[in-house]
C-alpha positions as CSV (number, residue, x, y, z in Angstrom):
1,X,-4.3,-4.0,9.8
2,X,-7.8,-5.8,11.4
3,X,-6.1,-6.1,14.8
4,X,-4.4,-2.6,14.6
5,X,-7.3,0.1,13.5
6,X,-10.6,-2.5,13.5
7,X,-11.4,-0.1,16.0
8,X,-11.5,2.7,13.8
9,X,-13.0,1.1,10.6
10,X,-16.8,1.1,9.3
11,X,-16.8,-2.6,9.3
12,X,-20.4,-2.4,8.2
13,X,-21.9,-4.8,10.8
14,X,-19.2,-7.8,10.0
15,X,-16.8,-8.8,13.0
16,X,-12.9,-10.1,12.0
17,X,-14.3,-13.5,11.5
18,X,-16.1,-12.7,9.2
19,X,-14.1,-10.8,6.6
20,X,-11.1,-12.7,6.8
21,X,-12.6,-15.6,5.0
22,X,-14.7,-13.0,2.6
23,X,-11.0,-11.8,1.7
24,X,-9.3,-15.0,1.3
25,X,-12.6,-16.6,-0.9
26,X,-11.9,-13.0,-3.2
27,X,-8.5,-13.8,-3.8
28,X,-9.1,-17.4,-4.4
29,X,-11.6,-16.3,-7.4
30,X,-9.0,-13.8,-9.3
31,X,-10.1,-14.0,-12.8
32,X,-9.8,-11.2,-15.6
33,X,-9.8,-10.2,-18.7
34,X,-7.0,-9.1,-20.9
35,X,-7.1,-8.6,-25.0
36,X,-10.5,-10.3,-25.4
37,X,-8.9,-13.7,-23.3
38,X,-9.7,-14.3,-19.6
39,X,-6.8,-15.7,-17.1
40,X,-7.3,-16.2,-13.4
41,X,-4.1,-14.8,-11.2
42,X,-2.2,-17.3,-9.3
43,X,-1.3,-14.8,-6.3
44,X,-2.2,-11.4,-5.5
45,X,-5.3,-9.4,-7.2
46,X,-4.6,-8.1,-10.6
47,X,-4.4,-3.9,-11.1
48,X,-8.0,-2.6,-11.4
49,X,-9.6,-4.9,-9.1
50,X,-11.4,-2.8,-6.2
51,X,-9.2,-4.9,-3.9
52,X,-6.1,-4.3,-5.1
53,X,-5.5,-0.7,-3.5
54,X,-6.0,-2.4,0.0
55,X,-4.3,-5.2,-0.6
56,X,-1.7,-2.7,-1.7
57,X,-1.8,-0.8,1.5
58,X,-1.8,-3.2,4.2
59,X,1.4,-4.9,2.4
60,X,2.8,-1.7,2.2
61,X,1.6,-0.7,6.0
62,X,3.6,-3.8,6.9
63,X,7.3,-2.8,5.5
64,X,6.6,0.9,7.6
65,X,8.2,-0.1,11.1
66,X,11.3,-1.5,9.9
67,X,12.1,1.2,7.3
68,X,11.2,3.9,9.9
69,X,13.6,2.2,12.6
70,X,16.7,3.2,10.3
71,X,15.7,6.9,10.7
72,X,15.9,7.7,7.0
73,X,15.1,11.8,6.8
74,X,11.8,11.5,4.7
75,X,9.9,8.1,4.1
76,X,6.2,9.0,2.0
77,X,4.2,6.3,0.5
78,X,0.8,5.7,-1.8
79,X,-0.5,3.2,-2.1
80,X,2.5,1.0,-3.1
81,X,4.9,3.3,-3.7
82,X,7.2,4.6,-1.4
83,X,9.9,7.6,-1.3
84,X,12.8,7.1,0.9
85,X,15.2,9.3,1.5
86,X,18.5,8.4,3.4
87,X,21.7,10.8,4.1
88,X,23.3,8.1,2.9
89,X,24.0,5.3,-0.3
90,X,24.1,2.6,2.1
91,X,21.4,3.9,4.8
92,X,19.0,3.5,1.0
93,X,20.8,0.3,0.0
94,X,19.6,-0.8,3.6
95,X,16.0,0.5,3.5
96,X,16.0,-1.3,-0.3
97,X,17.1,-4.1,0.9
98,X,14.4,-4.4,4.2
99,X,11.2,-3.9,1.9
100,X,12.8,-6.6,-0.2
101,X,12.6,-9.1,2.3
102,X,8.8,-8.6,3.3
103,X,7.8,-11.5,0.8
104,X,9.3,-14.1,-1.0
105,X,6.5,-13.4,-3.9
106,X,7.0,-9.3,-3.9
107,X,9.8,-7.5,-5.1
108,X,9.8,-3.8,-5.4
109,X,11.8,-2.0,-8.0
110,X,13.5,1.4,-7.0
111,X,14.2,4.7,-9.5
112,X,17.1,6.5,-9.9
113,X,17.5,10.1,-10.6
114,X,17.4,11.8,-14.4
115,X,19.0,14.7,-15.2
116,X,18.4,15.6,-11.8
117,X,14.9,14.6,-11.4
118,X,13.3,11.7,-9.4
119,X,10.4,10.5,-10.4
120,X,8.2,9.3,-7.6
121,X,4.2,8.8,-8.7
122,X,3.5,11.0,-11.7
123,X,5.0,13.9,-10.2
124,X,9.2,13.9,-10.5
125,X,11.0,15.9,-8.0
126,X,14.0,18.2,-7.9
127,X,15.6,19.6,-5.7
128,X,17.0,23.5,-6.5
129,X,18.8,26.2,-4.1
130,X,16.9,24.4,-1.1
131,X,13.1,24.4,-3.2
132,X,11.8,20.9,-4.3
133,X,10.6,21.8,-8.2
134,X,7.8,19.5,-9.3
135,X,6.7,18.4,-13.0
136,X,3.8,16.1,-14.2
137,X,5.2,12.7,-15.3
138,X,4.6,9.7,-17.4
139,X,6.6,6.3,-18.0
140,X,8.1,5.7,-21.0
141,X,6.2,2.2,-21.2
142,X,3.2,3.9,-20.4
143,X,0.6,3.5,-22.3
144,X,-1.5,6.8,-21.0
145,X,-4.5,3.9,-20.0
146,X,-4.1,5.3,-16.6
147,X,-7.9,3.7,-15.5
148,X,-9.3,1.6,-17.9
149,X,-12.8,2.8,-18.6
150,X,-14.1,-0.9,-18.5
151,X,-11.9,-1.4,-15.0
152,X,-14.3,-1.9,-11.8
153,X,-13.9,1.5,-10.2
154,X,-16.5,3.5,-9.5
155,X,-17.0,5.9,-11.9
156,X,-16.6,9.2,-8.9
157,X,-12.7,7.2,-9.2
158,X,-12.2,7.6,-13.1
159,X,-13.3,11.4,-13.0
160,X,-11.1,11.8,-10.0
161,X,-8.4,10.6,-11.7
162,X,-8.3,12.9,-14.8
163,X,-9.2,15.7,-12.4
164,X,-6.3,15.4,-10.0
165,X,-3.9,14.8,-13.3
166,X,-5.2,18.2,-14.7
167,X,-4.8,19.7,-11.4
168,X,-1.5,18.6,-10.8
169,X,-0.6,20.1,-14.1
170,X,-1.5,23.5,-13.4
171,X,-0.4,23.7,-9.7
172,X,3.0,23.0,-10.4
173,X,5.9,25.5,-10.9
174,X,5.8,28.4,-13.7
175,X,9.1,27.1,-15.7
176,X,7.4,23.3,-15.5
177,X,3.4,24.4,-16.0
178,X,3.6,24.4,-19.9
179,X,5.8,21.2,-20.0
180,X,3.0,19.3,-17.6
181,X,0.0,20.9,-19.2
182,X,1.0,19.6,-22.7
183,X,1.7,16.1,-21.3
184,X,-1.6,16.0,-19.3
185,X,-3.3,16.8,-22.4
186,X,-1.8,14.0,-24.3
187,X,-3.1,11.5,-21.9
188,X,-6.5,13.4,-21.5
């Protein structure tokens, strides 16, 4: 990602030489704490380190090319999560099976529809008559910690977060609004 928008990035004074080995001594010092014990990550950044999200993204920006080269009619992604959308089973199973192959150590899970709803983020989609229908969301196994107060972020982040949760809640369609009000507030 250096080589392909350096250019356009506030590199605050440090050239490629130098943040490549700032980067690689980060990851090489990946300790944290869980339940009151502290572990240090083998590979990759654990979730809620202010690396992870671009970590995330130039992975991520990696796997782009060869998924857009099979023409798939809508491809969306944050973060680490992508939305694909193929005319057909095996155009996905293809597009599935490309991301896959990006890293030995990486493998990305995919979701299926539910009663008629994908879930993609924390907003599941539907599609109706020709109108995509949109409804807050939340994992099962979720455990509504969406940023740990005691995480790294900047605190602007956390307030964001809860913020663009309540906001999704109450843009979303009048038969869903109620439905994604009441599960915002549980999390809240």
């Amino acid at each position: 990602m250096l080589d392909a928008h350096g250019q356009s990035m506030e590199m605050y004074g440090l050239s490629r030489r130098h943040v490549v080995p700032l980067i690689k001594e980060r990851l090489g010092c990946n300790i944290f704490k869980w339940s009151g014990n502290y572990y240090c990550q083998q590979r990759g950044l654990a979730m809620g380190q202010r690396l992870a999200p671009v970590l995330a993204i130039s992975f991520m920006s990696k796997t782009k090319e060869p998924v857009l080269s099979r023409f798939p009619l809508m491809y969306c992604r944050y973060i680490g999560d992508c939305c694909i959308v193929t005319s057909t089973q095996s155009g996905m199973d293809e597009c599935f099976r490309i991301l896959n192959q990006q890293s030995q150590y990486i493998k990305l899970t995919r979701e299926t529809p539910r009663h008629g709803w994908f879930p993609y983020l924390n907003t599941p989609l539907m599609l109706c008559n020709g109108v995509i229908r949109v409804k807050c969301y939340r994992k099962e196994s979720s455990t509504n910690i969406i940023v740990h107060t005691a995480c790294a972020h900047p605190v602007a982040v956390k307030r964001a977060v809860i913020n663009n949760m309540l906001k999704t809640a109450t843009n979303v369609g009048k038969v869903e609004r109620q439905e994604s009000l009441n599960l915002a507030s549980s999390i809240v």
